[in-house]
Structure formats: structure tokens, C-alpha cells
C-alpha positions as CSV (number, residue, x, y, z in Angstrom):
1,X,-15.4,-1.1,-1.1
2,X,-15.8,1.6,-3.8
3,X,-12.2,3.1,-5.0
4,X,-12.3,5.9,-7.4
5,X,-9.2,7.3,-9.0
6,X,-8.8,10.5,-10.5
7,X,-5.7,10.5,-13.2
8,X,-4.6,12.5,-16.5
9,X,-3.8,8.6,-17.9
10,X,-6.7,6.5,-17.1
11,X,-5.1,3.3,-20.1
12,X,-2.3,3.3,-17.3
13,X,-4.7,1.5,-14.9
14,X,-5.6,-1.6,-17.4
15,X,-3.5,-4.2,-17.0
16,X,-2.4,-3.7,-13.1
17,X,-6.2,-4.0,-12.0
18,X,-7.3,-6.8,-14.3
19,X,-5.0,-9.7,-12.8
20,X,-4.8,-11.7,-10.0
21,X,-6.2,-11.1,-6.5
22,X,-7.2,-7.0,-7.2
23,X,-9.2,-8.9,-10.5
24,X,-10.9,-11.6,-8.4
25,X,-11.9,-8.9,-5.6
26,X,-13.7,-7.1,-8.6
27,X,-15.2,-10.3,-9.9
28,X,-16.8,-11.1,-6.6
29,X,-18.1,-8.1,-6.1
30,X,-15.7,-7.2,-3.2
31,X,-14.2,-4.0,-4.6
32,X,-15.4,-1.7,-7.3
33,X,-12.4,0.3,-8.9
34,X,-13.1,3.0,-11.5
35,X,-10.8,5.6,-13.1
36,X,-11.9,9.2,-14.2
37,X,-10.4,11.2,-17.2
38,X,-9.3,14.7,-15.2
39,X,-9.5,16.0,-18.5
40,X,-13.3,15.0,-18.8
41,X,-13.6,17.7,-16.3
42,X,-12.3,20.8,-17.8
43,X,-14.7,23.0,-20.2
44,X,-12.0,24.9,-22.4
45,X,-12.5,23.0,-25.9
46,X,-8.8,21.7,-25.5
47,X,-9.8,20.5,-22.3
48,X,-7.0,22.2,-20.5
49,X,-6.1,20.6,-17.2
50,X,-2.7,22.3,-16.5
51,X,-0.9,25.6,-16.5
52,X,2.7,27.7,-16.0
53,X,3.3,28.6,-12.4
54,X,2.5,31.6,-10.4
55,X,5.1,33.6,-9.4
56,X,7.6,31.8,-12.1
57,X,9.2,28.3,-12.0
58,X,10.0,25.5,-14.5
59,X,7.2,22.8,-14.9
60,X,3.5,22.8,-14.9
61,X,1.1,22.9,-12.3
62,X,-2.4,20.5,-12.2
63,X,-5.0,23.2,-12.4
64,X,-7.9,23.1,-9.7
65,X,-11.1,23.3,-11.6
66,X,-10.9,19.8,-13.0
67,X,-10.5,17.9,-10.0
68,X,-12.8,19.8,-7.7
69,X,-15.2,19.2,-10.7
70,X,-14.3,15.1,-10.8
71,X,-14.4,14.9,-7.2
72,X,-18.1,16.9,-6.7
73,X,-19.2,14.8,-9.7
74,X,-17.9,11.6,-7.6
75,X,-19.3,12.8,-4.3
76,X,-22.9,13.7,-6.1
77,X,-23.0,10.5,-7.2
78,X,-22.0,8.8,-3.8
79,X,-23.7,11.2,-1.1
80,X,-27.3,8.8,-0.8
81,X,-24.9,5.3,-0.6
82,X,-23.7,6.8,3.3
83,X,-20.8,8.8,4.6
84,X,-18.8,10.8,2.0
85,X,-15.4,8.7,0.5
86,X,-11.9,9.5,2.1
87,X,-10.5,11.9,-0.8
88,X,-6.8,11.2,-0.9
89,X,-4.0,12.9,-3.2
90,X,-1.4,10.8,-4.2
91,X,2.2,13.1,-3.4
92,X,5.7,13.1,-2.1
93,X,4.7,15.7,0.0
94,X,2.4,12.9,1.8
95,X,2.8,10.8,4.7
96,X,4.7,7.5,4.1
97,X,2.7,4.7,3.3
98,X,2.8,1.6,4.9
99,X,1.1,-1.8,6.2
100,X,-0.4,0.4,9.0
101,X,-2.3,2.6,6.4
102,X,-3.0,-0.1,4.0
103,X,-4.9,-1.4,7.0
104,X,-6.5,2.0,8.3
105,X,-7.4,2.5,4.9
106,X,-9.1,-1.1,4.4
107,X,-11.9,0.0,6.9
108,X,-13.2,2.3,4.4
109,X,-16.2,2.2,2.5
110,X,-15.1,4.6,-0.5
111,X,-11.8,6.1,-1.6
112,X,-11.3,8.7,-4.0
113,X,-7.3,8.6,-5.2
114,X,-6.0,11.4,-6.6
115,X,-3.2,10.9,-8.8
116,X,-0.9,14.0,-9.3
117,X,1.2,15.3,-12.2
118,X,4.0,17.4,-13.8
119,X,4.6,19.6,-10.5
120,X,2.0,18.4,-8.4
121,X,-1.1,20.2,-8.0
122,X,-2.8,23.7,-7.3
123,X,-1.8,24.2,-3.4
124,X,-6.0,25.0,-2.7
125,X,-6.3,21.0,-3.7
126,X,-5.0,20.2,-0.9
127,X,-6.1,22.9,1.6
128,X,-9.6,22.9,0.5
129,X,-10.1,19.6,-1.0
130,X,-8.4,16.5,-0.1
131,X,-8.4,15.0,3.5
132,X,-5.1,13.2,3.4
133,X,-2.1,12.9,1.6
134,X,0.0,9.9,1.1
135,X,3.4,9.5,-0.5
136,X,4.8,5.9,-1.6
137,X,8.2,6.8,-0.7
138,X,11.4,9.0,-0.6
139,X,11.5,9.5,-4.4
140,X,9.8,11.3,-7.4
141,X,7.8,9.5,-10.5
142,X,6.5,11.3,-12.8
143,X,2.4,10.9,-12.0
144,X,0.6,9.3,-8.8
145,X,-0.7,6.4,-11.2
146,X,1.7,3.8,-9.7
147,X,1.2,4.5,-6.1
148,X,-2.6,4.7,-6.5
149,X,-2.0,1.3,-8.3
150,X,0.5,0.5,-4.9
151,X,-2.6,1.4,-2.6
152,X,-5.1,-0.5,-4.5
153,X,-2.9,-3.4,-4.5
154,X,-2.1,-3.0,-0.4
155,X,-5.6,-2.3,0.4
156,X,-8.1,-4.7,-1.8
157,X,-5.9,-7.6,-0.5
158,X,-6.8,-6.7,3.1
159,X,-10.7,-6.4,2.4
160,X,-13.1,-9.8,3.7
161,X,-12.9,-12.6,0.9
162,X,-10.1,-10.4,-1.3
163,X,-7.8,-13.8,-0.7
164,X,-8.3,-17.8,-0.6
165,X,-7.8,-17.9,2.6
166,X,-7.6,-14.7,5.5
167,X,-4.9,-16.6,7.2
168,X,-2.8,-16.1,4.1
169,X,-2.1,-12.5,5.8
170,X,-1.3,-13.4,9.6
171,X,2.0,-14.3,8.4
172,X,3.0,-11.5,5.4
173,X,5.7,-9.2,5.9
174,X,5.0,-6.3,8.1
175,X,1.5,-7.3,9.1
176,X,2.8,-8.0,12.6
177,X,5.2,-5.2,12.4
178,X,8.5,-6.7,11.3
179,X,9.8,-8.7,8.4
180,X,8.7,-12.2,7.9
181,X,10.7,-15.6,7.9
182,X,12.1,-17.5,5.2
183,X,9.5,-20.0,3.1
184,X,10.0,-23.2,1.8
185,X,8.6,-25.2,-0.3
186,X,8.6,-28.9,-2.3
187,X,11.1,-30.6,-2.8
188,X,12.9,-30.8,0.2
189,X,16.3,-31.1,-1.0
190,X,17.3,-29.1,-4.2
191,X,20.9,-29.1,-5.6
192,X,21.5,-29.9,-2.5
193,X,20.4,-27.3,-0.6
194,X,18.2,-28.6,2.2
195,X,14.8,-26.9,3.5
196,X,15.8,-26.5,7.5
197,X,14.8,-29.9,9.7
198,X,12.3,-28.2,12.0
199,X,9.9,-27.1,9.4
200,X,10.0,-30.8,8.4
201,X,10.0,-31.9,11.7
202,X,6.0,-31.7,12.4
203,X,6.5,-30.4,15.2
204,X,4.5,-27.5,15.8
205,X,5.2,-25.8,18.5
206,X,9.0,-25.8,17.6
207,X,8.1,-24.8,14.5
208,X,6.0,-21.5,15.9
209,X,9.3,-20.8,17.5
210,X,11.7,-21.0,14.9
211,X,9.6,-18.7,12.6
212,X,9.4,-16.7,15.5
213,X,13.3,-16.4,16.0
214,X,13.8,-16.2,12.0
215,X,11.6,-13.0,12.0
216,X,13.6,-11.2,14.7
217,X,16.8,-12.5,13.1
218,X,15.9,-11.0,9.5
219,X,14.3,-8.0,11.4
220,X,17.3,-7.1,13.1
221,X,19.7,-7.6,10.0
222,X,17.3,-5.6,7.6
223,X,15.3,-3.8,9.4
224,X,16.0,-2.7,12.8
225,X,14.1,0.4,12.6
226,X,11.1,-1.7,12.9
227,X,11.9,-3.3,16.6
228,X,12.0,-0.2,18.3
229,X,8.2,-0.6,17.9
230,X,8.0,-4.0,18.1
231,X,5.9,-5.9,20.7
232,X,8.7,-8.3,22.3
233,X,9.0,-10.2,25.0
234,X,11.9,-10.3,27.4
235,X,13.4,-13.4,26.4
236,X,13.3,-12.1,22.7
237,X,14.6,-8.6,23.9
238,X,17.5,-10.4,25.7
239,X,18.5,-12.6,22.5
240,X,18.5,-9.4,20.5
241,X,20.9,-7.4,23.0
242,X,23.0,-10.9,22.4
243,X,23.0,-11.2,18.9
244,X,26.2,-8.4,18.5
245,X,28.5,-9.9,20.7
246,X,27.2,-13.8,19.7
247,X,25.9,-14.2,16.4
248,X,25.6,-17.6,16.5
249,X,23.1,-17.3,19.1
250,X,19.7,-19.2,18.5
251,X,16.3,-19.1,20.5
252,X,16.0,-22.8,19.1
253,X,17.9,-25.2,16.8
């Protein structure tokens, strides 16, 4: 996968992209992330890249030559590798990231992430330019730098070979839909607080079930939103009905 990103702050990006899994997934070839200098783009000698509103307003707006420049640069360099990348503008205004993107997005070839600023950018960006537009959330940062880094983290962990092992993600948080179960780890016993029996238990099949139950449980409790989507089965639809009016109430012990 080829992920370009398109930012006013390109020494923002080193760092978050040289460590860890995004690092090895560039090492081996699997990914290929590259920033671009919006600035490079504009041809005023003071390479001008934003301006006062139209109309009024406090703030300053992301002009449009620069990135329609960046991106046609990016797209002229791209068009003989295959289909054109996904252009994408990083923005509140955007629909809400989540696992389900992240994975949508993974099936991609190319990306081209473009990171806003000040008051967002020119309004014929969008209608003209980009084909999607994601937000990272009900809030406002000052730049789309740290969701692009949010995507690139979400989506290179997804691609073929990105981790040690592909099971690693079966059981991640939100990959099935809902929350995942508690983890434990060595030593067994620590300050006398005890890892649960079953998972010591080697028994697997029990085990499959209380994870099972332990995700619903911390589903419901956190995150109910996420069951109304949720593939249950009865049994587990039942024990959630139950849970209000008995707690206590366990699919296994």
C-alpha cells in the first residue's frame, strides 16, 4: 500500500511513523508512507498556502491551488501503477472513523490523506477534489496531522504481514464489533490478585466461552451502543435482557 499525506507540517510525521509495527510495515516493504510540503505547491515567492475568508469571518482558510497542485502532482506520478488512489480530507465535518473504515480502507492500493488546517479548507476541495471525508471524532485539533497519523496507524496494522502473527487481530477490540475481554498475563498471582481459574484451566472450550461472556459483559457496561449491531445469539440475547435485574448472572463460572 502506497499512503501519501498532504500537510502544512510534514516534521510532525517523524517520529509517529518510524516506530513499531507502522516502521516494520515500511521496512518490509508492506506500506510506503510519504508526506508532501502543501507549501511546495504554491508559486507566490512566500509560498502562500492560506488566506482571510470570503464573505468575513475570524480564522484562515487553506487555499485551493496548493492542494489541487499536490494532489495532480501525486496522481501524475501514480496514474501508470493502476487505478487512481482514494483522495481523502482529514475534517470534523467527515464521517466517524472507525474499525469498519480502518478495514474498508485496508483494501486499498493508494491513499492520498489530506490533512486540514486553521479553518479547514476552500469548500471546492471538497466538492471537486476529494472522494471522502473522515473525521477522528466529536472534537476540534488544530490540523488533520494526528488523525492522518490515527488512520495510518488503524490501517497499516490491518495490511498482509503488517503484524507477527494475523491472529494477533481476531481478538482486538472492535474487530468483531464490540469491546474485547480482559488479558492476563505471567505471573499468575500478583499482590495477590489472582489471574481468573479458567484461563488457567486449559481448558479450551470453556475458555472460548468465558471470553465470549467477558466481551458482552464489558460491551454492555461500556459500550452498549455497539450490541444493537451485534451478531448474537439467543442464549447471549437472553443473558443480556438478564443482566439488569441479575447482575450476578454468568454464561459460565
Amino acid at each position: 500500500m502506497r499512503i501519501h499525506i498532504l500537510t502544512l507540517f510534514p516534521d510532525m510525521f517523524i517520529g509517529p511513523l518510524d516506530h513499531s509495527i507502522v516502521q516494520r510495515a515500511t521496512q518490509r516493504g508492506i506500506a510506503h508512507i510519504e508526506t508532501h510540503n502543501i507549501r511546495d505547491y504554491a508559486t507566490d515567492k512566500h509560498r502562500i498556502t492560506d488566506d482571510y475568508l470570503h464573505g468575513g469571518g475570524s480564522g484562515m482558510l487553506l487555499k485551493p491551488e496548493p492542494i489541487f497542485r499536490a494532489v495532480e502532482a501525486i496522481l501524475g506520478q501514480e496514474r501508470e501503477d493502476g487505478a487512481p488512489p482514494s483522495i481523502i480530507l482529514l475534517t470534523p465535518q467527515g464521517r466517524l472513523f472507525n474499525q469498519r473504515i480502518a478495514e474498508e480502507l485496508a483494501k486499498k492500493n493508494r491513499l492520498i490523506l489530506i490533512c486540514g488546517h486553521y479553518k479547514g479548507v476552500d469548500e471546492r476541495v471538497r466538492e471537486h477534489l476529494v472522494d471522502d471525508e473522515i473525521s477522528i471524532g466529536d472534537y476540534v485539533l488544530s490540523g488533520g496531522e494526528l488523525a492522518a497519523m490515527v488512520l495510518v496507524e488503524a490501517i497499516v496494522r490491518l495490511l498482509p504481514g503488517a503484524l507477527g502473527s494475523q491472529d494477533s487481530l481476531v481478538d482486538d477490540s472492535l474487530t468483531s464489533g464490540l469491546l474485547g475481554p480482559p488479558q492476563y498475563t505471567r505471573p499468575a498471582s500478583f499482590r495477590e490478585w489472582e489471574v481468573p481459574s479458567v484461563l488457567l484451566s486449559g481448558n479450551h472450550a470453556l475458555i472460548a466461552r468465558w471470553r465470549r461472556q467477558q466481551t458482552l459483559l464489558r460491551t454492555h457496561q461500556r459500550r452498549p451502543d455497539l450490541l444493537e449491531k451485534a451478531l448474537l445469539t439467543e442464549e447471549e440475547r437472553r443473558w443480556l435482557q438478564g443482566l439488569d435485574r441479575q447482575p450476578e448472572n454468568i454464561l459460565v463460572s
